[in-house]
C-alpha positions as CSV (number, residue, x, y, z in Angstrom):
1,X,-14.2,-0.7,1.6
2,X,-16.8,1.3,3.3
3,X,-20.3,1.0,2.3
4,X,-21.3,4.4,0.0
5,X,-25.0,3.6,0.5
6,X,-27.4,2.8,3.5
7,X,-28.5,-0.3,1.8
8,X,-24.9,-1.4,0.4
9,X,-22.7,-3.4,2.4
10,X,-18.9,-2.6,3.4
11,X,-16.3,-5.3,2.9
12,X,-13.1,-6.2,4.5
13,X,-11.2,-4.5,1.7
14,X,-8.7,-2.1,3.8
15,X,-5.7,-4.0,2.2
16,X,-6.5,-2.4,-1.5
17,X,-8.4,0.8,-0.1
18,X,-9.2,3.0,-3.1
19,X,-11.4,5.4,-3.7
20,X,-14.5,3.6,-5.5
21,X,-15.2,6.2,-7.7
22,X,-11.3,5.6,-9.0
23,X,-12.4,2.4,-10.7
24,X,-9.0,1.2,-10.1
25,X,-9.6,-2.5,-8.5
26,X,-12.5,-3.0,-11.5
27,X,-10.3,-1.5,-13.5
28,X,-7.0,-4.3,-12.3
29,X,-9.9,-7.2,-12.0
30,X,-11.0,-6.5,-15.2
31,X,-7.3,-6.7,-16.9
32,X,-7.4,-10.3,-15.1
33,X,-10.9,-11.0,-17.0
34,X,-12.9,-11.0,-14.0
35,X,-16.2,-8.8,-14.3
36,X,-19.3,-8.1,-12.3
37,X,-22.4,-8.7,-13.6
38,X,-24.3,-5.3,-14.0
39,X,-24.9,-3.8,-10.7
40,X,-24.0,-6.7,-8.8
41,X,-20.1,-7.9,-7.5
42,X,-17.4,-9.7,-7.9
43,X,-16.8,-13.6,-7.6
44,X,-16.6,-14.3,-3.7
45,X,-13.2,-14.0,-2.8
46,X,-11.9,-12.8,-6.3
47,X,-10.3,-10.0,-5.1
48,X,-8.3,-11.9,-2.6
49,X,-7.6,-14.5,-4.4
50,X,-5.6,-12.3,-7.4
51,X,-3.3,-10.7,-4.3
52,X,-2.6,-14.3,-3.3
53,X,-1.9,-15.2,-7.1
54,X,-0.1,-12.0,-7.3
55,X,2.3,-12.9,-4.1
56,X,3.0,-16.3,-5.9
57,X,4.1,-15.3,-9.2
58,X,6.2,-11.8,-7.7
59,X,8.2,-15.3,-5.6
60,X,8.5,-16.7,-9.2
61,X,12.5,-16.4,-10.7
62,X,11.0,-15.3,-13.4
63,X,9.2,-12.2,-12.1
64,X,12.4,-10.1,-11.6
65,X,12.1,-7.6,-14.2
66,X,8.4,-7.3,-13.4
67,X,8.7,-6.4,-9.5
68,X,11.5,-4.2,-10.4
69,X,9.4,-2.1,-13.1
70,X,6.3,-1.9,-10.2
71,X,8.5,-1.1,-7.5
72,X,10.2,1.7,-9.3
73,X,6.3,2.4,-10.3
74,X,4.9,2.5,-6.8
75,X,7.7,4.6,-5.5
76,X,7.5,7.4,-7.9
77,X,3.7,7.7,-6.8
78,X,4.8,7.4,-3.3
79,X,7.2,10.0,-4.1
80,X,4.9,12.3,-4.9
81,X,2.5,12.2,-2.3
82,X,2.7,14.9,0.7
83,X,4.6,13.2,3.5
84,X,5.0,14.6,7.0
85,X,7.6,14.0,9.0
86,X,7.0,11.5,11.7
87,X,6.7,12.9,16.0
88,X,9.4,11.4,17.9
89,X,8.8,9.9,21.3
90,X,10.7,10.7,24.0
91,X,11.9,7.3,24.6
92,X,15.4,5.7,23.4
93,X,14.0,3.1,21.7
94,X,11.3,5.0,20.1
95,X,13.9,6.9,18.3
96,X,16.3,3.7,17.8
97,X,12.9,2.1,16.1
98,X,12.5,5.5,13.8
99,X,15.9,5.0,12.7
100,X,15.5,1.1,12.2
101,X,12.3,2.3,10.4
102,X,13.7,4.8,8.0
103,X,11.4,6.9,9.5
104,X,14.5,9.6,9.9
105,X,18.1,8.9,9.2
106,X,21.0,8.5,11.6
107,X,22.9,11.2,10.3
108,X,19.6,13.2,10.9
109,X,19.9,12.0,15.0
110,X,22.9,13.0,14.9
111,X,22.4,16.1,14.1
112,X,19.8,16.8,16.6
113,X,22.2,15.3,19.0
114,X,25.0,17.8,18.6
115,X,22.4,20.3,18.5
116,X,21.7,19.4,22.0
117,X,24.6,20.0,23.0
């Protein structure tokens, strides 16, 4: 996460990029009992180490009904964010990829096919 003062270092923390005023990592770290001393940060490599944990127990048989309830979570959200529809190259395999991707749909291509015409 970037750094929000001269004398505050960034860290490496693209993979769970939220806004720092959100309080939503403390918020997930704290659920997990891990806390910051006043002013100061996390256990080295906490934050890491809970995504690793995390991966382990969504791989877990028993985790089913738990990765169903946050994916169902995690696309409403993503559902209603703004979304722009992805540029197409002009290349074949750009637009095979797009497809592959979900990025637009075949009957979409097809359509723009025919339109061609």
């Amino acid at each position: 996460m970037p750094a929000s003062t001269k004398s505050q270092k960034g860290t490496a923390m693209d993979y769970l990029s939220a806004p720092r005023d959100s309080g939503i990592v403390k918020n997930l770290m704290s659920e997990l009992g891990y806390s910051a001393p006043e002013g100061g940060r996390l256990p080295a490599g906490v934050k890491v180490d809970t995504l690793v944990a995390l991966t382990e127990c969504f791989n877990s048989e028993i985790a089913d009904e738990f990765k169903s309830m946050l994916c169902t979570r995690i696309g409403e959200l993503q559902a209603s964010r703004r979304t722009v529809k992805p540029r197409l190259t002009a290349t074949p395999e750009s637009v095979i990829n797009a497809v592959k991707l979900g990025q637009i749909s075949l009957e979409e291509l097809k359509s723009a096919i025919d339109a061609l015409g």
